[in-house]
C-alpha positions in Angstrom: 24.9 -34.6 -45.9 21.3 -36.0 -44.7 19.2 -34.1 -42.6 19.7 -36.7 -40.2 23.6 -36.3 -39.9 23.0 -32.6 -39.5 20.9 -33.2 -36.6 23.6 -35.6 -35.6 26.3 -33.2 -35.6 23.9 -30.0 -34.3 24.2 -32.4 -31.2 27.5 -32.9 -30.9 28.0 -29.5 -31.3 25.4 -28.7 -28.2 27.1 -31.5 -26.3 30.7 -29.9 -26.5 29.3 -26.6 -25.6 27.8 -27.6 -22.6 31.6 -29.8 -21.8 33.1 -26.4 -22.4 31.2 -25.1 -19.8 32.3 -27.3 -17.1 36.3 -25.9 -17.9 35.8 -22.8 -16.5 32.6 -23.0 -14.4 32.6 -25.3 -11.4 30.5 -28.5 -13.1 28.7 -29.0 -9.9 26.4 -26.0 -10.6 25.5 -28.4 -14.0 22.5 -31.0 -14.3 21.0 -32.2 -17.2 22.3 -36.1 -17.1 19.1 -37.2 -18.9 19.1 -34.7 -21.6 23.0 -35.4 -22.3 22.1 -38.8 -22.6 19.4 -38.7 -25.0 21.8 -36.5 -27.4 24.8 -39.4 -26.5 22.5 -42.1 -27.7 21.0 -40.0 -30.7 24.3 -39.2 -32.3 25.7 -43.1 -31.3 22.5 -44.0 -33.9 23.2 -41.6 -36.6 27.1 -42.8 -36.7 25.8 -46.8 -36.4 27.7 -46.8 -33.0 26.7 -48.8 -30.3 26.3 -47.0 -26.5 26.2 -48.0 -23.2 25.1 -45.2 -19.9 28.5 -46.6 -18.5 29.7 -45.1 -21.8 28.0 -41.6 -21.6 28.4 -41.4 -18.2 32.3 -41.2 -18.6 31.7 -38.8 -21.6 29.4 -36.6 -19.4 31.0 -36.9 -15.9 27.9 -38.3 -14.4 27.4 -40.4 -11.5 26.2 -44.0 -12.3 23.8 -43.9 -9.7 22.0 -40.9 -11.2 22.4 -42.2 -14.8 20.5 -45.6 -13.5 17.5 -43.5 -12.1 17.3 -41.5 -15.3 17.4 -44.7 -17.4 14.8 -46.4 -15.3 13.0 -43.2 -16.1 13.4 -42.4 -19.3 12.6 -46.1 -20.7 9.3 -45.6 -18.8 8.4 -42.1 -20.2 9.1 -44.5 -23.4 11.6 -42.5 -25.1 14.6 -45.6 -24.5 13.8 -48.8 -25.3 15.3 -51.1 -22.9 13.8 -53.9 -19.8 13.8 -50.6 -17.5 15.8 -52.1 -14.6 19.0 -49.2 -15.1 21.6 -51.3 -16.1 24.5 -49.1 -17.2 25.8 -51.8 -19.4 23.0 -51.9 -21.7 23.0 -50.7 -25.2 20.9 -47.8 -25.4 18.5 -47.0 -28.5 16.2 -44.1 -28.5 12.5 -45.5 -29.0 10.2 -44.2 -31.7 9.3 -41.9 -29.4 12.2 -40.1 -28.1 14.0 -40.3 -32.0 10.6 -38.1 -33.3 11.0 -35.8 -30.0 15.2 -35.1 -30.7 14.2 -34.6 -34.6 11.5 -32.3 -33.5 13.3 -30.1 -31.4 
């Protein structure tokens, strides 16, 4: 297994934990949309999948909404690459950026 899968599955791993949560605690006291989706769309790449926010945010139980404003964010903090206008149907890829900052943490 390659360093990279590891990561890959260290996040899945996180991800599950923090669904977990959300069975006994009330999900409402929960917020990290952004984070969540920066994991969703680093483990899409290491498994060649494609993802969408429409897709994490029914993996996450976000609001699309929220998810747009994050995107619009996120892709102009330059860690998603993307047009920036928070279109949930877009596939998502983590730019240069944001892949060095996920392998880094």
């Amino acid at each position: 297994m390659s360093d990279y899968d590891e990561m890959a599955s260290l996040a899945e791993s996180i991800l599950e934990f923090r669904r977990q949560r959300s069975r006994v605690f009330p999900k409402e006291i929960f917020g990290e949309l952004a984070w969540e989706l920066l994991l969703e769309v680093f483990i899409a790449d290491a498994r060649g999948d494609a993802i969408t926010a429409r897709m994490a945010v029914a993996k996450n139980a976000g609001a699309g909404a929220v998810m747009s404003r994050w995107l619009k964010y996120l892709t102009a903090e330059g860690l998603l690459l993307g047009d920036g206008d928070g279109n949930l149907d877009d596939e998502l890829v983590l730019s240069g950026k944001g892949m060095k900052a996920i392998e880094e943490y």
